[in-house]
N, C-alpha and C positions, 0 to 999 in steps of 0.2 A: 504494500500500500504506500502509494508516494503522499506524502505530508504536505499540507497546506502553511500557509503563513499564520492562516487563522488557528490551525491547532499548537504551532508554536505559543503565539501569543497567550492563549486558553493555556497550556503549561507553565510558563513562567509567568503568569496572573500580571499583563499586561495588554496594552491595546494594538491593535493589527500595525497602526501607524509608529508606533515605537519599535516592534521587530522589525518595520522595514526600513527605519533609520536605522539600527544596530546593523542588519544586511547591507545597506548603502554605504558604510561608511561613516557616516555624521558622524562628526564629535562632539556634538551638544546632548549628549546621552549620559548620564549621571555613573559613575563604575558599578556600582550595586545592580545598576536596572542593566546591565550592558552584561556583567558577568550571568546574573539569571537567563537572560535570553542565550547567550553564549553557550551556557549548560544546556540550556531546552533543544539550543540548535543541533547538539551533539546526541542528547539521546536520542531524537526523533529521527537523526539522521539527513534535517532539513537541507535540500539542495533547491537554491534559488531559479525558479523559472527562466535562462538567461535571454529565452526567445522574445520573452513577453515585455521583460526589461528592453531590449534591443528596440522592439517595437514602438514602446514609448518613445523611446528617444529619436524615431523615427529612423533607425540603423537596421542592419542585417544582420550587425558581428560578425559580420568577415572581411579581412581583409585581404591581397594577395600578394604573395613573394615573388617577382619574377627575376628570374637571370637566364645568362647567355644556355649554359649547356651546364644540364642537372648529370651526365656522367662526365663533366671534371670534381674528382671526389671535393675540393674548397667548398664549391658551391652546396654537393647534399650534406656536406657538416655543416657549412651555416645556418641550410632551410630547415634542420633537426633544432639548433638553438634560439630560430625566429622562432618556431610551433609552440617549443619550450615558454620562451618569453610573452607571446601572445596569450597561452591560456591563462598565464593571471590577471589579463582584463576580461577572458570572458570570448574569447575571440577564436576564431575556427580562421586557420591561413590555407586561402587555394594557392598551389604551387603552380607558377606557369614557366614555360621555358620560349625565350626568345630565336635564340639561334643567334642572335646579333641582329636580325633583320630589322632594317626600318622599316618596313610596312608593321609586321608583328608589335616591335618596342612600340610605337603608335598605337594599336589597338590596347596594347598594355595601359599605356599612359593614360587613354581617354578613360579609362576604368572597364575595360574589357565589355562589359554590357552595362545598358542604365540599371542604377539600381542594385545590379550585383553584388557589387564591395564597399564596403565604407572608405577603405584606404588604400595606398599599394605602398609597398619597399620596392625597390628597382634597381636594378644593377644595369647600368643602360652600356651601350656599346655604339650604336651607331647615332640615335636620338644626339642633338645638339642643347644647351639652354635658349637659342632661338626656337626649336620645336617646340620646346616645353612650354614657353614661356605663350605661344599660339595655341595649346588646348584649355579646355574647358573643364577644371575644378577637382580631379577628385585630388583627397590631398597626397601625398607622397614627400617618401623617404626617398632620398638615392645613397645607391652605396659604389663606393671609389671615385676615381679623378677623373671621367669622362666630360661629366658636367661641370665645370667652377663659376662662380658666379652666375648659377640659376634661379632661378622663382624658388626651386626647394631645398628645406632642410635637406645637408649629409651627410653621412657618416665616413671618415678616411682615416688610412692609416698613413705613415710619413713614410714611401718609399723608397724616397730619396735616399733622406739616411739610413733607412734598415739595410737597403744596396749597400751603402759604404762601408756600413757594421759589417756586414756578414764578407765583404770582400775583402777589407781589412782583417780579420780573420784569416784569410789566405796568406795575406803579404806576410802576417808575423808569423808567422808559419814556415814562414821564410820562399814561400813561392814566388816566382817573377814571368810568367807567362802564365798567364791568366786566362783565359776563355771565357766568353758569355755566350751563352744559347737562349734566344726567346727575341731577338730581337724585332721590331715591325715596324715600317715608314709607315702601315696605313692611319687613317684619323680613326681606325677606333683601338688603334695600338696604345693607349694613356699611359696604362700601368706599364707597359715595355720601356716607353720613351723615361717614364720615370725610374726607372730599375735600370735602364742605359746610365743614365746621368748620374744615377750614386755611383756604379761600377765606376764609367771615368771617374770621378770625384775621388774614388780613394785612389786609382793609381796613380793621377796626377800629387795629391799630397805625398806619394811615399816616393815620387821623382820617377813612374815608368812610364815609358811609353805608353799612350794608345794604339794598339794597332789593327785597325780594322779586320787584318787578315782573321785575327783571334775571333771577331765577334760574326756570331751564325744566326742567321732569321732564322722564322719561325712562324709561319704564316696562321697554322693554330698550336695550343700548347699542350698537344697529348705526348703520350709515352713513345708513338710511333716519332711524332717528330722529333723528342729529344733522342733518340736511335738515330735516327737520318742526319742529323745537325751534327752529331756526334764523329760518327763514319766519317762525313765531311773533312772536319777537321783533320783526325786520322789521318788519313789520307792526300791532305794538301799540302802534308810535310809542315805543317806548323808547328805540332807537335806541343801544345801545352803539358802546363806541369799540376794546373789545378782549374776548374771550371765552374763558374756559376751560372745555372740555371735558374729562368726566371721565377719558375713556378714547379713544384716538386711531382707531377708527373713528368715532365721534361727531361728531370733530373733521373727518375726510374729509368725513362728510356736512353740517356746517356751510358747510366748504368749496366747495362744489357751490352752494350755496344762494347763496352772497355769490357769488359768479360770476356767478350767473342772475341775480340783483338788477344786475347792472353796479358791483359794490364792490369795490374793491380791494384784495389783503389784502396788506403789511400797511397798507397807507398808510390807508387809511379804514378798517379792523379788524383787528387783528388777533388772531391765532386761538394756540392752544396745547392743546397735550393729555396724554394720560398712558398710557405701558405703550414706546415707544417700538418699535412696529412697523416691520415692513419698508416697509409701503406707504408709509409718511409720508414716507422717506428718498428717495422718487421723486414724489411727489405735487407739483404744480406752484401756489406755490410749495412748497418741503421743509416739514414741519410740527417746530416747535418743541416739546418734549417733555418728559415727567420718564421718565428711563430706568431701569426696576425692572433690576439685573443680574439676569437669567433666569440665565444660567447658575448663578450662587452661589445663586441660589434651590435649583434643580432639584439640586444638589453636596450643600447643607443636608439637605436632603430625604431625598435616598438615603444620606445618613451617619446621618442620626439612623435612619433606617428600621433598618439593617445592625448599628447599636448596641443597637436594640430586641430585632433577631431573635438576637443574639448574646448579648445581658448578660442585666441585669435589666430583666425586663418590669414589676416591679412598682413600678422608681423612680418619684419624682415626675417629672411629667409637666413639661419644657421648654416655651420660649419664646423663637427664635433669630430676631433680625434681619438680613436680607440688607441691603446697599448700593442705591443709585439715586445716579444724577445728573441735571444739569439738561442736554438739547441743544437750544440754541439754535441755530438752521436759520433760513431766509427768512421764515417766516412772522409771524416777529415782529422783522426785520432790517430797517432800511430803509437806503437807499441811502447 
């Protein structure tokens, strides 16, 4: 038998409208009358109508997560820690996947159907803040450096320097031929151009060259590409001594690659990557990382969203950075 409000109230010998302040929130509810109902809510088991709440408020309670491509593993760890962070408003996340497409990101953006969602989080890739700044209303998050100085809240991590960190790393390590895999000219390459720019930035501080031969695009960033990018190298007699990959499937498929070569990682290369996946943490040897916190991303996200749907939609638009750190694993450890 599911439980009413009314039979709460009727238990802790109080009125319909004071258990639904204690349910809401309210702090103008005395501790005495807040603990009683608190107790009532617990034996009876009471779980708040949330469709009927949404209603009122004239919402769905849903909102949607979309990103480029749900099998690069970053992306299904994030959308596991939106879902996380969304049920404690109450909220059910449909998960949609772009592909990068501007036609898609657009339908995204407009709120996929009238009515459907209350919100969106967006990872956009090809969308402009020109685009965004031409549709109509729903509210949204975006997550990374695609869009800057948009119409909406974002959530970022500082690439630049995580690049430097994690490349710097290599230098004191004592390596001098360095390699980057993931590189991209196109405009929806953000996070590359940024992850280029820390890489130079530490080798110019520690006085090495740049040398373009060392750096290999990446036109998308799976396993098979870091393999191919890899070989490349290999192969054109450049011969690095240690390599950062932009993003840590990349780095799998690098790894794959120096294996098949008979190389050893780390002792004759070694390797590093970035987003710190689950694979890496099993991957033989463990892969060395910059670890974006997902969690406080995906927590950022669905606060600013809930602030949007709540306040003023028409404040200036934010710009929140999450934490990362560096994990250092085998793959850049030696004996």
């Amino acid at each position: 038998m599911r439980h009413r409000l009314k039979d709460v109230a009727e238990r802790a010998g109080v009125s319909v409208k004071t258990v639904s302040n204690v349910v809401n929130g309210y702090v103008h509810v005395r501790p005495d009358t807040r603990a009683r109902v608190e107790e009532a809510i617990a034996e009876l088991n009471y779980r708040p109508n949330l469709s009927a709440r949404h209603l009122r408020k004239g919402r769905t309670g849903v909102i949607a997560l979309a990103v480029p491509e749900l099998d690069i593993p970053y992306f299904a760890e994030l959308a596991r820690h939106v879902v996380t962070a969304a049920a404690a408003y109450g909220w059910t996340v449909l998960i949609d996947q772009t592909g990068g497409r501007r036609e898609q990101e657009r339908v995204v953006a407009s709120g996929i159907t009238d009515h459907l969602i209350d919100g969106l989080i967006f990872s956009p890739l090809a969308l402009t803040a020109e685009d965004l700044a031409g549709l109509d209303g729903t509210p949204m998050v975006l997550l990374g450096e695609r869009v800057e100085h948009g119409p909406a809240d974002r959530v970022v991590i500082d690439n630049v320097t995580a690049a430097r960190e994690i490349t710097d790393h290599l230098i004191k390590l004592g390596h001098r031929r360095i390699a980057a895999i993931g590189s991209q000219r196109t405009d929806e390459g953000a996070s590359a151009r940024l992850r280029l720019a820390g890489y130079a930035d530490a080798l110019r501080a520690a006085g090495l060259d740049y040398d373009e031969a060392l750096v290999a695009p990446a036109s998308a960033w799976h396993r098979a590409d870091g393999a191919a990018a890899m070989r490349g190298l290999l192969t054109s007699g450049v011969r690095p001594d240690a390599v950062f990959c932009f993003n840590d499937t990349l780095a799998l498929g690098a790894l794959r690659a120096l294996h098949e070569a008979g190389l050893r990682v780390p002792e004759d290369v070694a390797v590093v990557g970035f987003d710190d996946i689950e694979d890496g943490r099993f991957s033989i040897p463990t892969l060395s990382t910059v670890a974006p916190d997902k969690e406080r991303i995906a927590h950022l996200a669905v606060e600013l969203l809930a602030n949007r749907l709540d306040g003023d939609r028409a404040a200036p638009a934010k710009a929140l950075s999450a934490p990362y750190r560096l994990e250092l694993r085998e793959s850049t450890r030696t004996p």
